[in-house]
C-alpha positions, 0 to 999 in steps of 0.5 A: 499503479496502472500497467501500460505501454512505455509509449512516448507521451510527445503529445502537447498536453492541454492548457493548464485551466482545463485541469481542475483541483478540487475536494474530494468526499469520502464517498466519491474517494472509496469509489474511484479507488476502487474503480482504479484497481491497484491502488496504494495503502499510503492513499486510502481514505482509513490510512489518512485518518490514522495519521491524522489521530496517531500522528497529529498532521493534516491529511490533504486530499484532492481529486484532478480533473479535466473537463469533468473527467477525473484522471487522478486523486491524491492524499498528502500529510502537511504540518504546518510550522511558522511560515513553512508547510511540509506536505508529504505524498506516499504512493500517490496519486491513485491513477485513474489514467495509464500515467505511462502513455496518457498525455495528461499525466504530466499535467496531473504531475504539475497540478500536484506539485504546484498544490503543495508548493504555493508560497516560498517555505512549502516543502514538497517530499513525493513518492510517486507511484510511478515506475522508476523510469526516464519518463517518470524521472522527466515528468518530475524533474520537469517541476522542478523536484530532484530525487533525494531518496532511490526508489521504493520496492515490492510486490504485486500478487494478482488474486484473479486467477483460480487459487488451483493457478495461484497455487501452482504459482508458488515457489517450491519451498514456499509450496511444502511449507505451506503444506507442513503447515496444513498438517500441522494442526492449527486452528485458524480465526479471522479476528472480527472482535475488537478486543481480541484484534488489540490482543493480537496487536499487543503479541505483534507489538512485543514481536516488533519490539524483539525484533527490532524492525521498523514498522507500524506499531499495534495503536496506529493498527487499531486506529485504521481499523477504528476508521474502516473496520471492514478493511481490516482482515486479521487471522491468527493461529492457535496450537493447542489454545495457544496464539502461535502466530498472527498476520494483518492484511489491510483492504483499499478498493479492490487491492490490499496490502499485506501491512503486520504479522507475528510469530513464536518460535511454534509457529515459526516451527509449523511454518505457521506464517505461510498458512495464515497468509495463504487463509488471507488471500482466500479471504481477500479473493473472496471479498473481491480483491484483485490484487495484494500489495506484500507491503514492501520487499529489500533483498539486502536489509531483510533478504528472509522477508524477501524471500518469504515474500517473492516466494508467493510468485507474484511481480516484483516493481520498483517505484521512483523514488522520492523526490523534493 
């Protein structure tokens, strides 16, 4: 999501005909994300066609435009059931506008809803990527959606700074963490082959089981890699040639996310976990990744993990929350 000023949008927007929705190819989608910058995982071209083979909906994807300008591109899940479609949007649209102060943003938001609710029995669920904010709530409210579901919270980690800043960054504990973790010995791998991905997802898989938390499972992984193998950034950690621990970051344009990660109680004890993460973002900045999205943040359900997470010192945002 574009960062801005708070300035008033109180400029009339242009007459709806001007605003065009039109198919979107692969291609052109993998450009403009990138050419966005922060961009959601829920909106990736490689994210969609891992729903659509893991989880049977229909990926729907549209680029807005006015007067030949594209301003926003979205990707829905719809299923289809008797005379009702239910579309579901995640963290989108991708912003080619500052949706905060660009008058046009609330016609890119009309455009949206009135896609995806034509007939009476279409169901529309949105969880826009915009700031949980007055402005955001009028835009919505405005189409007649409510929200049903308080808003969705994480961080973003700028990867442009030198790793020395990025470093300095970090919060003390998560600092000498990662330094017990630099003596500890480990062997670190990024993981390109896909037979050694699918045995890292099946130790992640036993890992999620244990633990019982909610997340995307191993097969739904390896169906985005299947769709975009170079997205995939996958490192694990061996002691003593055994696998201790493993992470999954997923690139999207010039952003990622930080999507799964595994650990035994070695690598829990190495702090195994904070190095793995930190080769990762070496890896990204390397590759020309601008930012890390760290995949969600709940202080009160999973207070550790947030830790964890807030302790890489980046930007804590909180989004609308999903409306209907």
């Amino acid at each position: 999501m574009k960062t801005g000023t708070m300035a008033a949008m109180v400029a009339a927007p242009e007459p709806d005909s001007e605003i065009a929705w039109q198919p979107c190819p692969r291609e052109t989608w993998e450009a403009l994300t990138r050419q966005a910058g922060q961009s959601s995982l829920e909106q990736a071209w490689a994210y969609g066609a891992a729903i659509e083979s893991e989880h049977g909906l229909r990926a729907e994807r549209g680029l807005i435009s006015q007067g030949g300008e594209p301003l926003a591109m979205v990707q829905a899940f719809c299923r289809d059931r008797l005379f009702t479609r239910i579309a579901r949007v995640l963290r989108g649209p991708i912003w080619l506008i500052d949706p905060l102060s660009d008058s046009r943003a609330p016609l890119v938001c009309r455009t949206l809803a009135r896609q995806f609710r034509r007939r009476f029995g279409d169901f529309l669920f949105w969880l826009p990527e915009l700031p949980a904010d007055p402005k955001s709530a009028a835009m919505l409210q405005a189409q007649g959606l409510h929200p049903v579901v308080t808003g969705y919270s994480s961080i973003w980690l700028d990867l442009r700074p030198p790793t020395e800043a990025l470093r300095a960054g970090l919060h003390g504990k998560w600092r000498n963490a990662l330094q017990q973790a630099e003596k500890a010995g480990f062997d670190i791998e990024e993981t390109t082959h896909p037979r050694r991905l699918n045995q890292s997802l099946l130790l992640y898989d036993r890992f999620r089981r244990r633990k019982r938390f909610v997340g995307p499972n191993g097969d739904f992984i390896a169906a985005l890699a299947r769709h975009d193998r170079d997205a995939v950034v996958a490192l694990t950690a061996r002691l003593n040639d055994d696998l201790v621990a493993g992470v999954i970051l997923i690139r999207h344009g010039r952003a990622a996310t930080y999507l799964a990660s595994w650990t035994s109680d070695a690598g829990r004890v190495g702090q195994a976990h904070n190095l793995l993460l930190w080769r990762g973002i070496d890896t990204l900045k390397a590759s020309g990744i601008d930012w890390l999205d760290l995949g969600g943040v709940n202080t009160e359900s999973q207070p550790g993990i947030a830790r964890f997470k807030l302790g890489l010192g980046g930007e804590v945002f909180t989004l609308a929350g999903t409306y209907l």
